[in-house]
N, C-alpha and C positions, 0 to 999 in steps of 0.2 A: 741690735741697733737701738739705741738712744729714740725715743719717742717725745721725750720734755725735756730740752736742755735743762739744767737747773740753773737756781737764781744766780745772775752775775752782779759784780760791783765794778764799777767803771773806775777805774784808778785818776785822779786829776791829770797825771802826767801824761797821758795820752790826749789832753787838750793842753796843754801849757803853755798858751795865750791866753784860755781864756778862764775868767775870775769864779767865785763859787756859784753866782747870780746866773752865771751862762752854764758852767755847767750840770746845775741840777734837772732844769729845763731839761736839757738835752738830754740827759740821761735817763729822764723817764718817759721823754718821747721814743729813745729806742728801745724802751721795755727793759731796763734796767734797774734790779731791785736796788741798789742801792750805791753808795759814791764813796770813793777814797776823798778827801779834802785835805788843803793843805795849810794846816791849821797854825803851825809853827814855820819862822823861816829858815833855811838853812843859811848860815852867817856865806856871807857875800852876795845874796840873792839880792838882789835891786826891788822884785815884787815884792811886798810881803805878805807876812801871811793874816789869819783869821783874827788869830789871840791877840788882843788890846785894843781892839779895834771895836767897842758896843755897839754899835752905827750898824755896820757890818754883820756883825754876830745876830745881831736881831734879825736884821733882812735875812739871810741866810736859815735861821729857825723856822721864820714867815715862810720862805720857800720851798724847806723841804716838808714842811704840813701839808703846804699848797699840791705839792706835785705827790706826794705819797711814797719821797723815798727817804730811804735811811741813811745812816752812814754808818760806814761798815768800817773803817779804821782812818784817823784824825791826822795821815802822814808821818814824816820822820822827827824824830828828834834826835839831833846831830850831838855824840858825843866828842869832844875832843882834847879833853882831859886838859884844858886852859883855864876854862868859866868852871864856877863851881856850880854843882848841876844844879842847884838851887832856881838858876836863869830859868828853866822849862819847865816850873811845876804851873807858872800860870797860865802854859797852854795847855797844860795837862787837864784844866780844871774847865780850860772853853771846849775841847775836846769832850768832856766827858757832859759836858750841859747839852752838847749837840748830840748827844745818844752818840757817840762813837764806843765801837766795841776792844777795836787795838790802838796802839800804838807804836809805829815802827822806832827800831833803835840803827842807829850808822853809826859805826868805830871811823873817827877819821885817821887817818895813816899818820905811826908815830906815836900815836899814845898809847903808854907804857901800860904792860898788862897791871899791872896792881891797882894802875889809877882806872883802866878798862873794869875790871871787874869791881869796884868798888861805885864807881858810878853808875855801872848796867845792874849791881844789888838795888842802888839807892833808888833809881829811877822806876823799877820795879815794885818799890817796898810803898814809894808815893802812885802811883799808879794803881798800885792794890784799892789803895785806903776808894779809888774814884771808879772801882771797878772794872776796872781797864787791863786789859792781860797785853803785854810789852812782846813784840815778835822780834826776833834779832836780824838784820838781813844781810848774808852773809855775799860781800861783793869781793873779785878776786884782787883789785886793787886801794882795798880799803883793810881795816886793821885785822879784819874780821875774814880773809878772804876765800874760806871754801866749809861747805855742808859739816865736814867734820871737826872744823875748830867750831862753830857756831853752836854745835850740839854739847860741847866740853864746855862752852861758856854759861852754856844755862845748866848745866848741872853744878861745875864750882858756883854759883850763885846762889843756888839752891831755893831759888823762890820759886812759889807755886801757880804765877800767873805768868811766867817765862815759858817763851819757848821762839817757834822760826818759823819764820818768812821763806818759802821756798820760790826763788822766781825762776824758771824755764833758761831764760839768758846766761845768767849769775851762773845756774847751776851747768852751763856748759861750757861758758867762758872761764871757770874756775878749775876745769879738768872733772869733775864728777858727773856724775852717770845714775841714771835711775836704779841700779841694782847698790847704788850706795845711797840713792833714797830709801830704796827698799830695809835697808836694816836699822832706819831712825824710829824709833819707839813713834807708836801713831797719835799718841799723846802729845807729843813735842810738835806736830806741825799743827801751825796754828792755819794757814793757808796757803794758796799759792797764788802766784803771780802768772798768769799766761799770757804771752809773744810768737813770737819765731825769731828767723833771722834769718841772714847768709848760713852757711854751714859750717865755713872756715871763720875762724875769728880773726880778727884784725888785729895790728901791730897792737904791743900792750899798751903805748902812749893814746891809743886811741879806741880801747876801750872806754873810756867813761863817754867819750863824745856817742861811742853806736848805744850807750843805753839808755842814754836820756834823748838823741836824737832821730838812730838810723833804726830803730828796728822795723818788723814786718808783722803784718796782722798776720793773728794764728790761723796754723795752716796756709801758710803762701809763703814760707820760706822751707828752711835744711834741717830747724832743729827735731831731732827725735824725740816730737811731743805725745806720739802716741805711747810710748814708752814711760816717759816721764807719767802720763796722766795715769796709765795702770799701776807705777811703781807708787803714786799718791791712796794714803788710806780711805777708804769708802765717805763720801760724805764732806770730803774736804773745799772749804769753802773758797771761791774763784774770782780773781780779782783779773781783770782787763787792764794790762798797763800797756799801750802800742805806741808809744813816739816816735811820730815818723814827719820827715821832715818835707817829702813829696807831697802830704796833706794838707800841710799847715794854709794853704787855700780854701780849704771847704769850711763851711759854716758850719758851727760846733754841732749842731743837731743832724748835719748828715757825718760827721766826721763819727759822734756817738753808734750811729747808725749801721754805719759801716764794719766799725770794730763788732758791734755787735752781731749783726748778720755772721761774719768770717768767724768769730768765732763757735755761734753756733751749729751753723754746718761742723767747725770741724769735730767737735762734741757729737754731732748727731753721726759723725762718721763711724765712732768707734764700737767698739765691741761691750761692752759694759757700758752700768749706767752708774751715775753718779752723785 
């Protein structure tokens, strides 16, 4: 049995109302080492994000000094093989002022593999230069859509600060199974993502709505996370993403709270430590 959970990062998207100023706060009143931020916007988002914004970016620095957390990865940047990637090195560079460690990468549906792989090199190759290691995150209705294309993307790339984003949901709603985590080189996963869910997935049209909206704090859904967690190599660094739309009332520091608690009981559930 588990006696210290270890350190979690709160993903933004499990508060997505509210802004970086609410949720660092929050996340270090529920003992949370450190925050996913949403540093870049994904094109049609109305909020936006961190990068361009000095104003912003300073408060946000002020804040996480203040509160004592980190940030553990600077959110997605959206490929989609239109914009030449050139668009996202300047949040690559607010990202990396902010002490962020990752950077997630999204193929959006449609873009063609050569422009996919030419972009996810280059984004990488800038990424490098700011210290930043680019995780792929492999969603079953996006270009990118299951554990074993994601792992073929980063070796044709062949850069050294590449590798994947494993999330619990993704990796069920895509058909894969922890014994097909189990055979990814322990090198390549950069972290994961913990959830639950229903246990049956939803119509495919309505997958993207359960992952940004419906999911379920870990442990209090179907999915086979005790599986997942053992199939994860020792040490693997744990990112809180719970969007749920039954919360979206509670105030972001019991909302933080909450995910926090649930998830670590269910961490303290298991048999190994981590």
């Amino acid at each position: 049995m588990l006696n210290a959970p270890p350190p979690l990062t709160l993903g933004w998207l499990t508060l997505p109302a509210s802004g970086p100023l609410e949720l660092i706060p929050a996340a270090a009143a529920a003992g949370f080492a450190s925050v996913g931020l949403r540093v870049a916007p994904r094109p049609g988002d109305i909020k936006p994000g961190i990068a361009g914004d000095e104003a912003l970016t300073r408060e946000v620095e002020a804040s996480l000094k203040h509160h004592g957390v980190g940030v553990f990865e600077m959110g997605s940047i959206w490929l989609d093989g239109e914009r030449p990637i050139e668009w996202c090195y300047p949040a690559l560079e607010t990202g990396a002022r902010l002490g962020a460690r990752y950077v997630i990468a999204l193929m959006a549906p449609g873009i063609a593999p050569v422009r996919m792989l030419s972009d996810f090199s280059k984004l990488c190759r800038q990424a490098g230069t700011l210290g930043l290691k680019v995780s792929i995150e492999f969603v079953r209705y996006l270009a990118v859509p299951t554990l074993q294309a994601a792992d073929l993307l980063v070796t044709l790339s062949d850069q050294p600060n590449a590798g994947i984003l494993v999330d619990a949901l993704h990796l069920s709603r895509s058909g894969g199974s922890a014994s097909e985590l189990a055979t990814i080189a322990p090198s390549r996963i950069h972290f994961a993502q913990l959830c639950d869910a229903a246990p049956a997935a939803p119509a495919p049209d309505a997958l993207a709505y359960e992952a940004r909206n419906n999911r379920l704090d870990t442990g209090e859904g179907g999915l086979p996370l005790a599986d997942f967690m053992r199939a994860l190599p020792p040490g693997t660094p744990l990112e809180v993403e719970v969007p749920h739309l039954a919360h979206k009332t509670l105030d972001p520091q019991a909302r933080a709270q909450r995910a926090a608690e649930t998830t670590r009981a269910f961490l303290r559930s298991l048999d190994r430590a981590f």
